[in-house]
N, C-alpha and C positions, 0 to 999 in steps of 0.2 A: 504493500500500500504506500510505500515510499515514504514510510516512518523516521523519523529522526534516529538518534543512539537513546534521546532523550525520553523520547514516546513511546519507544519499542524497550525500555527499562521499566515506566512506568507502565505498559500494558501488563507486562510480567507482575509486579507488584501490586497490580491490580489482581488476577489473579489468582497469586500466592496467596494471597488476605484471604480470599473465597475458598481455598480448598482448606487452610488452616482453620476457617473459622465456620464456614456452611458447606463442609464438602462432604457430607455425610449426609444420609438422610437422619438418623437420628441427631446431630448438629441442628439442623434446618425444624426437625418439629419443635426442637426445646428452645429456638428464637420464634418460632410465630404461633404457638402454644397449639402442635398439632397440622397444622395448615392452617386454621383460620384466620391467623391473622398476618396482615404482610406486609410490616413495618414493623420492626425491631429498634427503638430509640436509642437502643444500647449500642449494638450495630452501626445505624446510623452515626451516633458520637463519636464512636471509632475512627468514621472516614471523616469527619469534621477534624478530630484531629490531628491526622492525617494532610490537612490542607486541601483533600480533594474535593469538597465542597464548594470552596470557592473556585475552583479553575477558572470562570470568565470573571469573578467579580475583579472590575479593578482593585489596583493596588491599596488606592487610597480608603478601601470601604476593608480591608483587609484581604484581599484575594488574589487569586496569582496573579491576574491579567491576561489568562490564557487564550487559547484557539478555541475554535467550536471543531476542530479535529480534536483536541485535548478531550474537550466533554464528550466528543462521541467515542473515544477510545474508553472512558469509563463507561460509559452505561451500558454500551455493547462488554466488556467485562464482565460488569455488575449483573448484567441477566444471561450471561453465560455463566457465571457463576453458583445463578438463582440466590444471592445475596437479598435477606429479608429488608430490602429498602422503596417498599410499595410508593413509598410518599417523595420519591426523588424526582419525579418525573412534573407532576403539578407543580412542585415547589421551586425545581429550575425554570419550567413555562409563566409560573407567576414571575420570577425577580428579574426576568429581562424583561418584563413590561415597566417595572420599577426602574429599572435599571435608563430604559431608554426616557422615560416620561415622568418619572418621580422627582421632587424637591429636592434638596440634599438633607434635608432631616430623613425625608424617606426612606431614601435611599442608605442613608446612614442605619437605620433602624431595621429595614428587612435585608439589604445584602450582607451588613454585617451580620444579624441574622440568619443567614442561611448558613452565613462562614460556618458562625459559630454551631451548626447543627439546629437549628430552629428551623419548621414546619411550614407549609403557605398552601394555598390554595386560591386558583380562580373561579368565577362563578357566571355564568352565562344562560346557561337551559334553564327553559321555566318551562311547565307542563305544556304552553301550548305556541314554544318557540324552540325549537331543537334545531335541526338542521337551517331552517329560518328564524335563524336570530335577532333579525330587526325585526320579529315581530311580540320583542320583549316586552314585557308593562309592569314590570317590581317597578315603583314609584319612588322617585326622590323628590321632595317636596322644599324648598326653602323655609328655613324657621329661623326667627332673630337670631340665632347664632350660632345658624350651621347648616342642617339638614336632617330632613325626618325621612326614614325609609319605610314603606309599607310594600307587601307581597311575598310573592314566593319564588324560590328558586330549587330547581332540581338535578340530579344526577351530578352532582357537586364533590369530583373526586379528594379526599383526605380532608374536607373538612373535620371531620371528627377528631383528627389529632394536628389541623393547622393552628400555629398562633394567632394569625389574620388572614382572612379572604378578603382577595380584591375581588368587591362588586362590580358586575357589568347591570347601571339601573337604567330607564330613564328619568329626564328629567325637563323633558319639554317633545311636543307629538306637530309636526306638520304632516308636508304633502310626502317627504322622503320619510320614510319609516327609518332608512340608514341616519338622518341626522336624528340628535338629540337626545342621544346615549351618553353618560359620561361613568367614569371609574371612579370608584371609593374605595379607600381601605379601611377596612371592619375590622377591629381587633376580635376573635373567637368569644370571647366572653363580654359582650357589650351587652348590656341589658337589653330586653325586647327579640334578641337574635336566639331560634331553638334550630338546631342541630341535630336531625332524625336520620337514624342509617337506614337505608335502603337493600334488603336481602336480595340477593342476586348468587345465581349458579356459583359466584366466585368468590364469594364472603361478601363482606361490608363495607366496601372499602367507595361506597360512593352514598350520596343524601341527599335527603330534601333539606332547604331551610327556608326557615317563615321567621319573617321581617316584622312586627309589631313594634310601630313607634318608634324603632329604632334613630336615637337622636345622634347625630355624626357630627362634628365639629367641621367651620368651614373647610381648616386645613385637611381636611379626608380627602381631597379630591386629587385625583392622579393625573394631572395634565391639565387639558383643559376641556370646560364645561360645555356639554354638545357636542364635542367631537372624539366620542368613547370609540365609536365604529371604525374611525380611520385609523385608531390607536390600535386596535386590535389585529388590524388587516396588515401593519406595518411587522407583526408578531408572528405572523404564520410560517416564514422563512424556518424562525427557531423554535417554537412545537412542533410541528412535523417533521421537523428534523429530528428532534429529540424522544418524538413518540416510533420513528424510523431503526435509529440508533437500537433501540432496547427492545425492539420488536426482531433487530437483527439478532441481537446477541439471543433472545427466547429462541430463534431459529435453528440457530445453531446448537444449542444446550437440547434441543426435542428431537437436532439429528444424531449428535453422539450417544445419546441416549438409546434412540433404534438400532444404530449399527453396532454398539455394542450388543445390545440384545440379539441381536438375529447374528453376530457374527458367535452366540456362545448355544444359545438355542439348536438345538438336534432331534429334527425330523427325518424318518426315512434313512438314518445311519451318515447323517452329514448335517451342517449347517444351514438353518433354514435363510441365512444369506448365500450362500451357495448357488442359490436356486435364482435361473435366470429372470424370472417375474420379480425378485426383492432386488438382484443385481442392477437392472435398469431403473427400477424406480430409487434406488441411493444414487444413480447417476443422473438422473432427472432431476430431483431433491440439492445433492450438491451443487450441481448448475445454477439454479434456481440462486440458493444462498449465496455464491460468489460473485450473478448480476444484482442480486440487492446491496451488498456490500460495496462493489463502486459505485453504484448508484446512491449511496450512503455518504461517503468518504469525499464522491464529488461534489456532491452539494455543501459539504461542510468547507474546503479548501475556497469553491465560489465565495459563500459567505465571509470568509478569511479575508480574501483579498478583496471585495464588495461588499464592506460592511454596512452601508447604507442602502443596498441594494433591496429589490423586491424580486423572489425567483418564484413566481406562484405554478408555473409547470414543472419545473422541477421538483419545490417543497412536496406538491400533490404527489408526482410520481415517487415521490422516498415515501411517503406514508401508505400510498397505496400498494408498491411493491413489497415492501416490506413487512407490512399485515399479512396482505394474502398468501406471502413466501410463508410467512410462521403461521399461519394457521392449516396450509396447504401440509406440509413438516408433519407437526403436531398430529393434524387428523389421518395422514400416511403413514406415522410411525406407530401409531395406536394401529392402525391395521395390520401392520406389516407383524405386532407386539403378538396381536391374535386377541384371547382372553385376558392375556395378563398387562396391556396397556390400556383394559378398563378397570384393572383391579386399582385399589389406592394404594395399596403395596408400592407400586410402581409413581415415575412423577409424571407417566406420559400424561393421565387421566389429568393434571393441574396444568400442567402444558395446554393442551386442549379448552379449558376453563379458563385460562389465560390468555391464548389466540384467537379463543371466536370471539371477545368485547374489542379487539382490537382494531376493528375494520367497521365497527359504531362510533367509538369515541375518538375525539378531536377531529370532526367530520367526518361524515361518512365515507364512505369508499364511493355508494356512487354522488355524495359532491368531488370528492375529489378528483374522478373522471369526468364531472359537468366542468369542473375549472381546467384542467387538462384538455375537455374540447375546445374549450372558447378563446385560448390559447391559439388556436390553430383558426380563429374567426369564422366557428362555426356556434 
């Protein structure tokens, strides 16, 4: 991938930490109490103290100043690993929003934050705005001396253990449904704000939340007022990268997984990888993961050197190749497993559980093809 000395040390150490610390399954059930839960705080602190939390945060907020190759060689680690740090992935997508459009108190206060191992969460879906986002109505309301939020918000990944969600509200309604959106930051325990998990095939790990009253101080506001929508659109480069990144690395963690299994499995007096139907389909599978991976790594090196830049067919195709690579894995390697990559014994069946939300969240796969055609001025 044309790594440095420096990145191809730190990939290894990345890792190292993973096989010492979750390379076992019994390691991995005694961080997420069994599977259910997939964030590990202790874990998490670990790589905070480590420094690898901050990689892009600048210097001055405590962080290294790194590449978005740097961050995506951790998280493809990190979920090759299966490293219990469920809550890594919101909490980097929140602080480059901070990072590009927050105050410098803000900014002070969640990147340093995240250096330091602290939680975040963004918040956008409301029951009847999902994939159409501008058709949001949580209400921000102006009050002498600040702002009142009323509504609801859904499928709001790691609020449950973020310190603050940045709000996506509105806060005024014309003819553009896109104008009139602006961004708040909600510290998690603000009176009026309830935080309810939402049970799903894959544990808990996403909510509702209901806005009562909720009084905000004016300085909550992350940019500027009315223009939440184009804040947001400026951010898509770096979540779908980042949901890319860690959908690669699950990829890959769900193919070593099947090929060792079938290269150790003995049907019929030989390896049921042996067998030309598992042979082609691991050569299909690897293919597969090593076009998602520079299709990964490219878009990251783009953003490198076009830090200002907007890459929306590119962003789409990292998110959408790289979901449907790990979830395509996932559900081949469970076949390929037979019985015992539905048993729990096994981590195919979590793999699977983990691959199929991943081609819903952070747009859907097909927005992400709708933006990828229109790309093309169709």
């Amino acid at each position: 991938m044309g790594f440095t000395d420096e990145q191809a040390a730190f990939q290894r150490a990345v890792a190292d930490m993973c096989r010492r610390e979750c390379g076992t399954r019994a390691q991995r059930d005694a961080l997420t109490e069994q599977g259910t839960v997939h964030h590990n705080t202790r874990f998490y602190g670990r790589m905070a103290d480590l420094g690898w939390l901050g990689l892009t945060v600048p210097e001055e907020f405590g962080g290294s100043d790194g590449s978005m190759v740097d961050l995506c060689i951790l998280l493809e680690a990190t979920a090759r690993g299966m490293a219990p740090v469920g809550g890594i992935g919101p909490t980097l997508i929140t602080g480059a929003a901070y990072q590009k459009f927050g105050t410098d108190a803000q900014k002070k206060d969640v990147l340093g934050g995240i250096v330091g191992g602290r939680s975040y969460s963004i918040s956008m879906s409301e029951p009847e705005a999902g994939s159409d986002v501008g058709n949001l109505s949580c209400k921000a309301e102006r009050s002498d001396d600040g702002w009142v939020i009323n509504g609801q918000k859904t499928w709001c990944s790691n609020a449950h253990i973020a310190d603050a969600i940045l709000l996506v509200a509105r806060t005024s309604r014309g003819e553009d449904k896109h104008r009139g959106l602006t961004m708040f930051h909600v510290p998690s325990d603000t009176p009026g704000l309830t935080i309810k998990g939402i049970p799903t095939m894959g544990g808990n790990d996403v909510n509702d939340l209901y806005f009562t009253d909720v009084h905000l101080p004016e300085d909550a506001v992350i940019g500027e007022i009315d223009a939440g929508w184009g804040q947001l659109m400026t951010g898509l480069n770096i979540e779908r990268l980042i949901l890319g990144a860690m959908m690669l690395g699950t990829a890959q963690r769900a193919f070593a997984d099947a090929l060792e299994f079938i290269s150790e499995r003995r049907q019929f007096g030989r390896p049921v990888g042996s067998f030309q139907s598992l042979r082609h389909r691991v050569a299909d599978l690897a293919t597969e993961i090593e076009c998602t991976r520079l299709l990964v790594y490219r878009l990251a090196r783009m953003v490198d050197d076009h830090p200002g830049a907007l890459f929306p067919r590119e962003a789409s195709m990292v998110k959408l190749k790289a979901t449907e690579t790990a979830k395509r894995v996932a559900l081949e390697g469970m076949q390929m497993m037979g019985g015992y990559g539905y048993a729990t014994e096994f981590d195919m069946e979590r793999h699977v559980r983990a691959t199929l939300v991943s081609s819903i969240y952070g747009g859907t796969n097909e927005i992400q093809r709708d933006v990828v055609g229109k790309t093309y001025g169709l």
